[in-house]
C-alpha positions as CSV (number, residue, x, y, z in Angstrom):
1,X,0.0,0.0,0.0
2,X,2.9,2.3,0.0
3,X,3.5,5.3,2.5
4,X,0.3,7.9,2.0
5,X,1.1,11.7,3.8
6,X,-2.3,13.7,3.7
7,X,-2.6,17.5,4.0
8,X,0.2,17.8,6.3
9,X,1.4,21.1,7.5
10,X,4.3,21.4,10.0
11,X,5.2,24.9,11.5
12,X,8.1,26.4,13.7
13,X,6.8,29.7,15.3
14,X,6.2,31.6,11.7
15,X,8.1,29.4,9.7
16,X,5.5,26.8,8.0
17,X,8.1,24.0,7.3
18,X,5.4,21.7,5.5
19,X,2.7,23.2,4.2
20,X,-0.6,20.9,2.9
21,X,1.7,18.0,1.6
22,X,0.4,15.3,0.2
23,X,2.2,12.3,-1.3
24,X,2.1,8.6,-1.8
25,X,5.1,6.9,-2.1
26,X,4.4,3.2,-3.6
27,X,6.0,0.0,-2.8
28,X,9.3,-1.0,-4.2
29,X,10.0,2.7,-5.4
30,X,13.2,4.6,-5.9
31,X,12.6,8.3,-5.1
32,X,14.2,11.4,-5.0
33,X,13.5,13.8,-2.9
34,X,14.8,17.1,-4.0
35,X,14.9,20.8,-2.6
36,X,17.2,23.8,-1.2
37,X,18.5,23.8,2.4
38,X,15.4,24.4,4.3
39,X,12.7,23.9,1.9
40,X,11.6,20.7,4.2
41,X,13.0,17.8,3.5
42,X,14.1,16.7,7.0
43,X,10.8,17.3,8.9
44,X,9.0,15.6,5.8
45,X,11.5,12.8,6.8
46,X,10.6,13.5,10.5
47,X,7.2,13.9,10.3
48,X,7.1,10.3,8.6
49,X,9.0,8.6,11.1
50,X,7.4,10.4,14.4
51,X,10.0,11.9,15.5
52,X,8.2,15.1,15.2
53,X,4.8,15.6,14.7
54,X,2.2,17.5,12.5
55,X,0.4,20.3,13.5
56,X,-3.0,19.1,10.8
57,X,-2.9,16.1,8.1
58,X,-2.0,12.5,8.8
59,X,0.6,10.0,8.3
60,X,-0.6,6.4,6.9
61,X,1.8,3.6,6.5
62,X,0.3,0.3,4.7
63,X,-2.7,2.0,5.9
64,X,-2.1,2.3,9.5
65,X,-1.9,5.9,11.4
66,X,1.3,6.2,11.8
67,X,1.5,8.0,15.2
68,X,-0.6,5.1,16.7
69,X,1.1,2.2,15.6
70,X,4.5,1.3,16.6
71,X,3.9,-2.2,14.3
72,X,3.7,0.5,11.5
73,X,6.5,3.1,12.2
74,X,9.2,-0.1,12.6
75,X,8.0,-0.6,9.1
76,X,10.3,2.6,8.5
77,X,13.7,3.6,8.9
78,X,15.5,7.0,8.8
79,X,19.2,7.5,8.1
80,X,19.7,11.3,9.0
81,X,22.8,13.4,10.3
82,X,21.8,13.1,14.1
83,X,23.5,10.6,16.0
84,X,20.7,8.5,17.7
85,X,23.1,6.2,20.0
86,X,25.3,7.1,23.4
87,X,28.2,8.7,22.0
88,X,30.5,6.0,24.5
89,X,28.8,3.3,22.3
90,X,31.3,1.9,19.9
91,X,29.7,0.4,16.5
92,X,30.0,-3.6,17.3
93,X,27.2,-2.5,20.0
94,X,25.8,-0.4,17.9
95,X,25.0,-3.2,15.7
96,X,23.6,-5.1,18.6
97,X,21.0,-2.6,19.5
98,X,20.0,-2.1,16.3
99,X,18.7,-6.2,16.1
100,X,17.0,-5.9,19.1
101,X,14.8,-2.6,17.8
102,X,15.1,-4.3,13.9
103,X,14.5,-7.8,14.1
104,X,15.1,-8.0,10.4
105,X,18.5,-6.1,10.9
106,X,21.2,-8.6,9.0
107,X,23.9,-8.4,11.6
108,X,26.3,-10.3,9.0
109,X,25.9,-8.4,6.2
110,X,26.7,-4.9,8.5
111,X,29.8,-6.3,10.0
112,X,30.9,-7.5,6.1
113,X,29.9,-3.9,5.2
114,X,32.0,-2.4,7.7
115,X,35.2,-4.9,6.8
116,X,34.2,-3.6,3.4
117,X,34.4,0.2,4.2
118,X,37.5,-0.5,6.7
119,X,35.3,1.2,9.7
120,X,36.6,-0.7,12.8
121,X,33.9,-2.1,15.0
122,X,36.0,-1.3,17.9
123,X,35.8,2.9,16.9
124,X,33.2,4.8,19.8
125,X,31.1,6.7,17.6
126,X,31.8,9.8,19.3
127,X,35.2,9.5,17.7
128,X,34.1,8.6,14.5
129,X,34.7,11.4,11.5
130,X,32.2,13.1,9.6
131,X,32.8,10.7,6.6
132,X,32.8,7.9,8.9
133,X,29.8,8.8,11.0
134,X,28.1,8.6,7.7
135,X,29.9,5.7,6.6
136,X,28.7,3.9,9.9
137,X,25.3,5.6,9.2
138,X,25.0,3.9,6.0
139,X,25.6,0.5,6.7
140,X,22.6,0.3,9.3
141,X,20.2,1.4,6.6
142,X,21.7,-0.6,4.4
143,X,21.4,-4.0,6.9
144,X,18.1,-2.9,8.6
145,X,15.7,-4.5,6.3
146,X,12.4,-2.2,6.6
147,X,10.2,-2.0,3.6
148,X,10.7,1.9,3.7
149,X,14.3,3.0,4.0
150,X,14.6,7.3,4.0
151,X,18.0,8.5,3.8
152,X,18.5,12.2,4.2
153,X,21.8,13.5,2.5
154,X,23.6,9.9,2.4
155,X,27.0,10.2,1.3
156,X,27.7,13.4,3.8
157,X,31.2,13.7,4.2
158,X,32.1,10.6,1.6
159,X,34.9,11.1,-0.6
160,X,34.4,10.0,-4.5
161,X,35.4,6.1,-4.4
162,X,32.9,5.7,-0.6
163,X,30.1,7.3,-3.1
164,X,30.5,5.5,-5.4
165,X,30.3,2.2,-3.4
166,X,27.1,3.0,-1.4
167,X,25.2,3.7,-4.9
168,X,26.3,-0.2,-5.9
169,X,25.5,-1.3,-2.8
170,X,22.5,0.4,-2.6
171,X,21.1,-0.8,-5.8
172,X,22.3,-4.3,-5.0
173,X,20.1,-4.2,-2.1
174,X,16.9,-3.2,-4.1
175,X,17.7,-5.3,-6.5
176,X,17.7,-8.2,-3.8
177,X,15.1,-7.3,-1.7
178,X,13.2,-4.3,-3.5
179,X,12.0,-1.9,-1.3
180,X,10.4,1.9,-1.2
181,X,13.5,4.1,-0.9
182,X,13.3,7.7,-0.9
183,X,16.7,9.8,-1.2
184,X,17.3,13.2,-0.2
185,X,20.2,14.6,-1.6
186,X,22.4,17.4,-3.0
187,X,25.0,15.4,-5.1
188,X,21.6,15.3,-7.8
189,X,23.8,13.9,-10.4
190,X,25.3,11.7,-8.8
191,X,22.2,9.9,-7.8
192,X,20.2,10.7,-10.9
193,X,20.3,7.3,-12.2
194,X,19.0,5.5,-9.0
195,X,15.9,7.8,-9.2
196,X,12.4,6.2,-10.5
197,X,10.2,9.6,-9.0
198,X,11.1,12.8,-8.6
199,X,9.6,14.7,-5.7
200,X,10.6,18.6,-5.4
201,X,9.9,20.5,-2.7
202,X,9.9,24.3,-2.0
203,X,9.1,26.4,1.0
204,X,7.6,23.8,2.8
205,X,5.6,22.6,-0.7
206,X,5.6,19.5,-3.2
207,X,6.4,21.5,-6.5
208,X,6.5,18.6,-8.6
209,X,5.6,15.0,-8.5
210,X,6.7,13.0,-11.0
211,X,8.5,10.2,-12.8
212,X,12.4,10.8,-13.6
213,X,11.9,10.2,-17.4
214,X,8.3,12.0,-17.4
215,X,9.9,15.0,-16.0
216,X,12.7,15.6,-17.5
217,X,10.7,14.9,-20.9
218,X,8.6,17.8,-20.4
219,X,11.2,20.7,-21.0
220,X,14.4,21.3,-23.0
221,X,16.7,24.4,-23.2
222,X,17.7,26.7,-26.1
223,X,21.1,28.3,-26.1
224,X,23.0,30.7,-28.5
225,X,23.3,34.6,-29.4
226,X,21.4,36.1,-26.6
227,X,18.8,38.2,-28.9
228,X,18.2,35.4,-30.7
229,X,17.3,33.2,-27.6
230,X,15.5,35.8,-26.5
231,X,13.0,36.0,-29.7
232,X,12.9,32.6,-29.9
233,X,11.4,32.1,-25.9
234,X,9.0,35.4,-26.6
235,X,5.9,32.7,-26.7
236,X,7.4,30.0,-24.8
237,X,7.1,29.3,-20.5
238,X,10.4,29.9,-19.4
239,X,11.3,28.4,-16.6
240,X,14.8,30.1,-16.3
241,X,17.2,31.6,-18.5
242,X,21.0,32.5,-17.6
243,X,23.4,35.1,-20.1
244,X,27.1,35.1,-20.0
245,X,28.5,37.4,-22.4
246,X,26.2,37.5,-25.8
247,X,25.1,34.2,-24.8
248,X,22.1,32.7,-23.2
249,X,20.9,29.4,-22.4
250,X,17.2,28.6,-21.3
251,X,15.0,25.9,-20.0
252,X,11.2,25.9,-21.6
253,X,8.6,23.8,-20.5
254,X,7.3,21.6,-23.1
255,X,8.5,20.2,-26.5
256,X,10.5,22.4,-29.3
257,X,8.5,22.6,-32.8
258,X,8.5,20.2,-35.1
259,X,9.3,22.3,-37.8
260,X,12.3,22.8,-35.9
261,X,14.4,25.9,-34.4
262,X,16.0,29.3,-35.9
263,X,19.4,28.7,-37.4
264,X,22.2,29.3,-34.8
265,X,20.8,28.0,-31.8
266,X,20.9,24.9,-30.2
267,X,18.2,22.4,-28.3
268,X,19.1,20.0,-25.7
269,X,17.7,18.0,-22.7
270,X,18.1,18.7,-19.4
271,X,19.7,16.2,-16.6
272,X,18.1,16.5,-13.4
273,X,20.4,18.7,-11.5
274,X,20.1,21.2,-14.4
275,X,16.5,20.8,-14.6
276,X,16.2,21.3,-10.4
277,X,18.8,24.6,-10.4
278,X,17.0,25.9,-13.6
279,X,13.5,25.5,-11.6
280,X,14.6,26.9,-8.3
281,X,16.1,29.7,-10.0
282,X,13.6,30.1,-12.3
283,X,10.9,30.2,-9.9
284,X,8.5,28.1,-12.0
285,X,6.2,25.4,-10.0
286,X,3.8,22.9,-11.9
């Protein structure tokens, strides 16, 4: 039945962090959950999981009130940047306590993850660095085994070749044993290719709500002399345009003419990260 977030609205004194979201993430899902620093993404992730609650709206999971069941909320885990466990703890116990609150939690496969990633199972987490606090972060979401895995900014602190081995690993998981995974994260392109849904929030609300290929199918950008560009977009919904010099590029919702484009400038499709910047500096919503 998938993860169903109704009408929620979440506010800090005058700051309305969520504002009327609704979403439904499905079953055995990949999505991406994109926005600025502060546009909500953490306290969506929060609200989900409990940790803090909504002021209106609710929170089903497989169709059960979230809040209300704790047989529904251990259907979910949340990696996030807070460090849950006594800092004195070191990561073998760790482990430990993680079976006893995760029964499905593959105690094996973390400690291979962790021989993997050379993190030493002796290390107290306090003493851990930021890279591998993450890196210990990781492999518990990675082992846990919930049919809803949330990981908000995942490969904080990684370097390039860590990165790279959590994507592997993390499609190797789904792969195995699919499950609904939603990713928040700045490194866009980097993650682009594990993404099935796009989600984009702003200012506390769901901007778009779509599938990867769907979304990015729906725009294209123009670039060349800047005058030209800029008769070309005259009829067109721009959703951003940038000028360096007598050049200017721009992103246009919707499909170029089939008769095709003025001579001298070109069309392309956008990636994800360019289609994300050009909408947040742009402006546009849906």
């Amino acid at each position: 039945m998938g993860i169903e977030v109704r009408q929620v609205t979440k506010t800090f004194g005058s700051i309305k962090a969520l504002d009327q979201v609704s979403i439904h993430l499905q079953e055995n899902k990949i999505y991406g959950l994109l926005g600025n620093n502060g546009a909500g993404k953490t306290t969506l992730f929060n609200v989900i999981t409990s940790r803090l609650y909504a002021d209106s709206g609710e929170i089903l999971i497989d169709g059960e009130k979230a809040p209300d069941s704790d047989r529904a909320l251990g259907k979910v885990y949340m990696m996030g940047e807070q460090n849950l466990f006594p800092e004195n703890m070191r990561v073998k116990k760790a482990f430990a306590v993680t079976g006893l609150f995760y029964p499905a939690f593959d105690l094996a496969y973390a400690n291979e993850l962790a021989d993997r990633f050379g993190l030493s199972m002796k290390k107290k987490i306090a003493s851990l660095s930021t890279g591998y606090a993450s890196i210990f972060r990781l492999i518990l979401a990675l082992a846990v085994n919930t049919p809803y895995l949330l990981l908000d900014e995942p490969v904080l602190g990684l370097d390039a070749r860590h990165r790279d081995m959590f994507y592997k690993l993390l499609i190797g998981k789904f792969s195995r044993q699919p499950c609904t995974i939603v990713v928040s994260t700045h490194m866009i392109q980097e993650a682009a290719n594990l993404i099935e849904h796009v989600l984009i929030i702003r200012d506390g609300q769901i901007i778009k709500n779509q599938p990867s290929e769907e979304l990015l199918a729906g725009s294209y950008t123009v670039s060349g002399p800047a005058d030209r560009v800029a008769a070309y977009v005259q009829d067109k919904k721009v959703i951003s345009a940038d000028s360096l010099g007598g050049l200017k590029t721009a992103c246009i919702e919707g499909q170029p003419a089939a008769d095709g484009i003025p001579h001298g400038l070109e069309i392309s499709k956008p990636n994800l990260q360019d289609y994300f910047v050009s909408l947040m500096n742009g402006g546009g919503t849906q």
